[in-house]
Backbone as ProteinMPNN parsed JSONL, in Angstrom:
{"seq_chain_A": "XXXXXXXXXXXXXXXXXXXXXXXXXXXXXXXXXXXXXXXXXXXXXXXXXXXXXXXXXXXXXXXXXXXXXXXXXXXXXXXXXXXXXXXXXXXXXXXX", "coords_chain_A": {"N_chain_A": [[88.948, -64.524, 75.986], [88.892, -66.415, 73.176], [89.179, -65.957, 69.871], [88.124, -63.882, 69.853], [87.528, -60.916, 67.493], [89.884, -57.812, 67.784], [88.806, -54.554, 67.502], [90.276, -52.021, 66.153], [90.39, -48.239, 66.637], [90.471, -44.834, 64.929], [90.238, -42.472, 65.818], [89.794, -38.779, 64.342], [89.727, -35.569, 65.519], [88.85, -32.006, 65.946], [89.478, -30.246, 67.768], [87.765, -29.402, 70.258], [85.451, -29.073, 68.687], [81.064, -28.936, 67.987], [81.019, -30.871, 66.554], [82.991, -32.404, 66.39], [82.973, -33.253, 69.026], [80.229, -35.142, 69.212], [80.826, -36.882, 67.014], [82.678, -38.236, 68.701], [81.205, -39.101, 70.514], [79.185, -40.811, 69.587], [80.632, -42.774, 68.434], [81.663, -44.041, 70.909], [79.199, -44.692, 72.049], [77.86, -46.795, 70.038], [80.259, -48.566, 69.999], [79.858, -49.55, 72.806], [77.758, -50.494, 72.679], [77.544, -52.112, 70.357], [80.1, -53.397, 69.895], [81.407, -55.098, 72.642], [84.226, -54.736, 74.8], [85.686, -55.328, 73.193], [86.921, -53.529, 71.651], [89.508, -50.529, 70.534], [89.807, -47.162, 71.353], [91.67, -44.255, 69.708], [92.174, -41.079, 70.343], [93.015, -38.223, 68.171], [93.243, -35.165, 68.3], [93.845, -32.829, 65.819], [94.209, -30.491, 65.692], [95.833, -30.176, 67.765], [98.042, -32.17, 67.246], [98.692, -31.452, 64.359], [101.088, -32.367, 62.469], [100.977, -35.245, 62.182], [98.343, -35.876, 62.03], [98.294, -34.526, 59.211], [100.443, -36.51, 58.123], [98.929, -38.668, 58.578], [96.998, -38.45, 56.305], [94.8, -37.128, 56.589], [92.235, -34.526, 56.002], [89.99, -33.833, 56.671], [88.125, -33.222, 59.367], [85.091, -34.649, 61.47], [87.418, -37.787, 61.057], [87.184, -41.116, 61.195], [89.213, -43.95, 61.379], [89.212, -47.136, 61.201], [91.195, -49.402, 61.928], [92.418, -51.916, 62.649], [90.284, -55.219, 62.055], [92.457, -55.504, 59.174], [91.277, -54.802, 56.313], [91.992, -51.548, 56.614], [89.77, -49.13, 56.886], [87.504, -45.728, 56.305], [85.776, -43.68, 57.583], [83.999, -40.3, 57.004], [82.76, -38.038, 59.014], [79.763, -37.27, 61.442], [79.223, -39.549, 62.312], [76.535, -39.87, 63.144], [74.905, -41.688, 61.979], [73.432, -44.702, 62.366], [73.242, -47.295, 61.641], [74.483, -46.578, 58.675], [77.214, -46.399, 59.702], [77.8, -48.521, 60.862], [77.496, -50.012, 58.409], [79.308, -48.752, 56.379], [81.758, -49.376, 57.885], [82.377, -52.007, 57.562], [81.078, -53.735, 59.917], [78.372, -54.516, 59.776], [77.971, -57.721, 59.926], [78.907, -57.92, 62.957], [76.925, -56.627, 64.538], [74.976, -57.794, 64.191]], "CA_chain_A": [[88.062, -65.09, 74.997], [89.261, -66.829, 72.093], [88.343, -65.922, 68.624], [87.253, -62.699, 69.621], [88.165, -59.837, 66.907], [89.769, -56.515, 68.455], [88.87, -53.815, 66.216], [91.209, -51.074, 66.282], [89.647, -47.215, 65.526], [91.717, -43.993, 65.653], [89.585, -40.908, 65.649], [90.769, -37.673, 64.091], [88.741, -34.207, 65.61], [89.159, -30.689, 65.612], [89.408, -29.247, 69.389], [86.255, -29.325, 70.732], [83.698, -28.831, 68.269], [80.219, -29.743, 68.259], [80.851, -32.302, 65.393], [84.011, -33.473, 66.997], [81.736, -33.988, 70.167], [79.121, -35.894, 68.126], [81.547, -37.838, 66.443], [83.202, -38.828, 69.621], [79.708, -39.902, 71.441], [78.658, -41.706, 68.574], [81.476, -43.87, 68.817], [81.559, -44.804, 72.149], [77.869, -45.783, 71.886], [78.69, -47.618, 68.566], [81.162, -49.452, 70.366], [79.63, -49.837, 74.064], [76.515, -51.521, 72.1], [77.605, -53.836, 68.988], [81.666, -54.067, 70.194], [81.593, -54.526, 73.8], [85.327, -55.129, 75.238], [86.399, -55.689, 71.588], [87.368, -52.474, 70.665], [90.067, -49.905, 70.935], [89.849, -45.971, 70.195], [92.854, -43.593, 69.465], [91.573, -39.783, 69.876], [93.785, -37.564, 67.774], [92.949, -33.512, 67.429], [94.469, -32.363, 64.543], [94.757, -29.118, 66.042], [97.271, -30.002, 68.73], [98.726, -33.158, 66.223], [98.263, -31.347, 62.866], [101.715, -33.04, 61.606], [100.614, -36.14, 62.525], [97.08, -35.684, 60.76], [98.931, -34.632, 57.63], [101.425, -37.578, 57.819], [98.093, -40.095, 58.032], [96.547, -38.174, 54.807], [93.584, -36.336, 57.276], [92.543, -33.351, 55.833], [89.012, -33.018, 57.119], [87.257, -33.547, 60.526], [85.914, -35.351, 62.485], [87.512, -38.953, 60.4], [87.442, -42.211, 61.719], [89.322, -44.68, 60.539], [89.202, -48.538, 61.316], [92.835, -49.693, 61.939], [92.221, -53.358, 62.597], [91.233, -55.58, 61.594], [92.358, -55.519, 57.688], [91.555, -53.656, 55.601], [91.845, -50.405, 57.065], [88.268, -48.274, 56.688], [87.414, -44.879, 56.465], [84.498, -42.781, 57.364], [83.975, -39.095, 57.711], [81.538, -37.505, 59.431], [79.358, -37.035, 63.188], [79.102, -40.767, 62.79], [75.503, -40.196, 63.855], [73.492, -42.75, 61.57], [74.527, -46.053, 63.054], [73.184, -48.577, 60.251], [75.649, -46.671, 57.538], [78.192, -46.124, 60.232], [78.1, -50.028, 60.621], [78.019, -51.134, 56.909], [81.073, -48.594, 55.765], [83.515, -50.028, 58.269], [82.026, -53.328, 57.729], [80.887, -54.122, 60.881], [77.157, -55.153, 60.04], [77.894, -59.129, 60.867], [78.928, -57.672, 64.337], [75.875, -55.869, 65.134], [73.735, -58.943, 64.157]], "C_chain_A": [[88.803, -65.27, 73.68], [88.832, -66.627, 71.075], [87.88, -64.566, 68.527], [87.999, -61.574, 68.658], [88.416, -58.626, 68.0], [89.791, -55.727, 67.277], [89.447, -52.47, 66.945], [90.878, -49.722, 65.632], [90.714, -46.257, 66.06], [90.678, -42.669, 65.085], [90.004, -39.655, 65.605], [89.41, -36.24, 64.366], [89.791, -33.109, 65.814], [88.486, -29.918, 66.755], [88.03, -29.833, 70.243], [84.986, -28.65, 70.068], [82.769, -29.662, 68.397], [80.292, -31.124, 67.406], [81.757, -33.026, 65.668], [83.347, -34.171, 67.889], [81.035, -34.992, 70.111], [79.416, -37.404, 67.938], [82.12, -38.976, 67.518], [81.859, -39.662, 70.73], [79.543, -40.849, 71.026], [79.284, -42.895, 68.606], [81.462, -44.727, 69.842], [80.558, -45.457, 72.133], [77.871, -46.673, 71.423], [78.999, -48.848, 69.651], [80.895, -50.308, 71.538], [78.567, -50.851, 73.517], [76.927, -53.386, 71.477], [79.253, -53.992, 69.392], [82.111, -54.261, 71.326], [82.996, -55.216, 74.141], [85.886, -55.556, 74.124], [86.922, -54.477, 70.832], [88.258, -51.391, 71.619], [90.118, -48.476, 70.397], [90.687, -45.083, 70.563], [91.707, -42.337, 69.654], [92.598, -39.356, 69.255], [93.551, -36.314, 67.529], [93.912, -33.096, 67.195], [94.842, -30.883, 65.232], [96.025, -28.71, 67.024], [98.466, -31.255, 67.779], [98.494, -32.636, 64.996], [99.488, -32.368, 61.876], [101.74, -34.489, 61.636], [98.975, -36.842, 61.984], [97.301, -35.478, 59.602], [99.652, -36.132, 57.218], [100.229, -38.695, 57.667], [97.756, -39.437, 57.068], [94.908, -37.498, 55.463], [93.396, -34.577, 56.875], [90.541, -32.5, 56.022], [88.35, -33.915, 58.719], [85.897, -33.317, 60.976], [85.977, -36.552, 61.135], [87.708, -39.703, 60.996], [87.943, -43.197, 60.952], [89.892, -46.242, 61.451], [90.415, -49.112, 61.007], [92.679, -51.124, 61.649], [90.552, -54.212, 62.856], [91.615, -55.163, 59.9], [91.637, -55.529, 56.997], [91.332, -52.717, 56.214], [90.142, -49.763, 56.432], [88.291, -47.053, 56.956], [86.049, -44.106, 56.337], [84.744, -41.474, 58.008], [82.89, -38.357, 57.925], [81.005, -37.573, 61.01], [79.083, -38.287, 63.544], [77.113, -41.223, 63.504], [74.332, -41.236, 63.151], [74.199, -44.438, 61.403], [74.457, -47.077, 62.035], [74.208, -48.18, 59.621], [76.45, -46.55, 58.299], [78.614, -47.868, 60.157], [78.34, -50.795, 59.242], [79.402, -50.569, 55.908], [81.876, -49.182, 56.516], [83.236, -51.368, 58.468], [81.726, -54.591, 59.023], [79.184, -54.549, 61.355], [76.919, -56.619, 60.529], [77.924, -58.779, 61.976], [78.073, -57.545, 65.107], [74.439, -56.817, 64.76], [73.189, -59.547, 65.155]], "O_chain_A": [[89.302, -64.285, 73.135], [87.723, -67.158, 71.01], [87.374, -64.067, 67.521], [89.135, -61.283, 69.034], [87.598, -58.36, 68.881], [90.472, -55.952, 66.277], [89.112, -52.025, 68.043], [90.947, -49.645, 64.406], [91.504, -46.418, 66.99], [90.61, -42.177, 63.959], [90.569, -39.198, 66.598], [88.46, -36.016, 63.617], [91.02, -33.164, 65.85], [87.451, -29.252, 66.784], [87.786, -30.96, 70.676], [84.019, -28.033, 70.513], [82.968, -30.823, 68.754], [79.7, -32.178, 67.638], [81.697, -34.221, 65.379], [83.085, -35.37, 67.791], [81.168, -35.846, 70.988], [78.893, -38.464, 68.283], [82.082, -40.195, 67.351], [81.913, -40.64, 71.476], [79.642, -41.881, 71.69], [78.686, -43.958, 68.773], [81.286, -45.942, 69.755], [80.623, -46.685, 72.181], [77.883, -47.68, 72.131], [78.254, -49.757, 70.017], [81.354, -51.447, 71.621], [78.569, -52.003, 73.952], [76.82, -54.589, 71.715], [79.631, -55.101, 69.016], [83.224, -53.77, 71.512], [83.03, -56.388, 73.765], [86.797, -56.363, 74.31], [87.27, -54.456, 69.651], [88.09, -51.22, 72.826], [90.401, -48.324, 69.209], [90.693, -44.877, 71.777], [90.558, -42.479, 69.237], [93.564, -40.033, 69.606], [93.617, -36.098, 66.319], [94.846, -32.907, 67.975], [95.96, -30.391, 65.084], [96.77, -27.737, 67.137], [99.675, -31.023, 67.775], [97.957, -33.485, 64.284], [99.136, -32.987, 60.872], [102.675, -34.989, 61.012], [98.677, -37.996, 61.674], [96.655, -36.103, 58.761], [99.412, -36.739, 56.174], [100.37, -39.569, 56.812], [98.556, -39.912, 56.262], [93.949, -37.451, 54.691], [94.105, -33.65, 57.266], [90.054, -31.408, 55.73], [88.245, -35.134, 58.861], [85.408, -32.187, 60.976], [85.083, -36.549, 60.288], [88.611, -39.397, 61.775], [87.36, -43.478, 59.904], [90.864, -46.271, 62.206], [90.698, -49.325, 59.828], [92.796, -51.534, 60.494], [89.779, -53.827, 63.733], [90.813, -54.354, 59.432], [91.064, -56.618, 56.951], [90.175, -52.776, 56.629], [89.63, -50.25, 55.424], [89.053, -46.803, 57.89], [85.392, -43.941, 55.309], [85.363, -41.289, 59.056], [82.113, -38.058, 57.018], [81.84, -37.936, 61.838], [78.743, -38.534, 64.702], [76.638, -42.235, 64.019], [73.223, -41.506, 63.612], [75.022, -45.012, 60.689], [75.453, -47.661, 61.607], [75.145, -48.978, 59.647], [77.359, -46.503, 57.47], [79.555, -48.329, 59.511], [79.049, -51.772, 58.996], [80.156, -51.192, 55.161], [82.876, -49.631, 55.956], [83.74, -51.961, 59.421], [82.01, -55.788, 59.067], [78.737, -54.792, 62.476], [76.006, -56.898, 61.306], [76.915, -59.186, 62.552], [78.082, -58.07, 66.22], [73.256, -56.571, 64.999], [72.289, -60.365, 64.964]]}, "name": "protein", "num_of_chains": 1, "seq": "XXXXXXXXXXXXXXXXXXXXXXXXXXXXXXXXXXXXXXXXXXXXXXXXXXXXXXXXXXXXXXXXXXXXXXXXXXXXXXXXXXXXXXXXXXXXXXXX"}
């Protein structure tokens, strides 16, 4: 499909907590709904990658951050309230 945006996310949690958990559901839903076959997601726990969470500038979990397309985006949190989850990483046209 031509034209189609891939949006690029890279999710930063912390082992298996419940808010990493959360965070990580939320997403998928998110994504299975308003981005279907348009999207790609990175997991990263900081706890087995911590220098790798320092080197992006991650210093709390869970953070998601919106790689592509341009401008990078950042939200932190369980991701669970989908309207503001959609209008910080600017993805309310999508979900229209």
């Amino acid at each position: 499909m031509r034209g189609r945006v891939k949006f690029k996310f890279c999710l930063y949690i912390a082992g298996g907590t419940l808010n990493s958990a959360n965070a990580f559901a939320n997403l998928g839903a998110l994504c299975r709904i308003h981005l279907p076959d348009q999207h790609e997601i990175e997991v990263v726990d900081v706890l087995r990658e911590p220098k790798r969470a320092l080197a992006d500038g991650i210093f709390m979990t869970p953070t998601l951050v919106r790689l592509a397309p341009s401008p990078a985006r950042i939200i932190v949190g369980t991701l669970s309230q989908t309207r503001v989850v959609l209008q910080s990483l600017g993805l309310e046209m999508v979900a229209a």
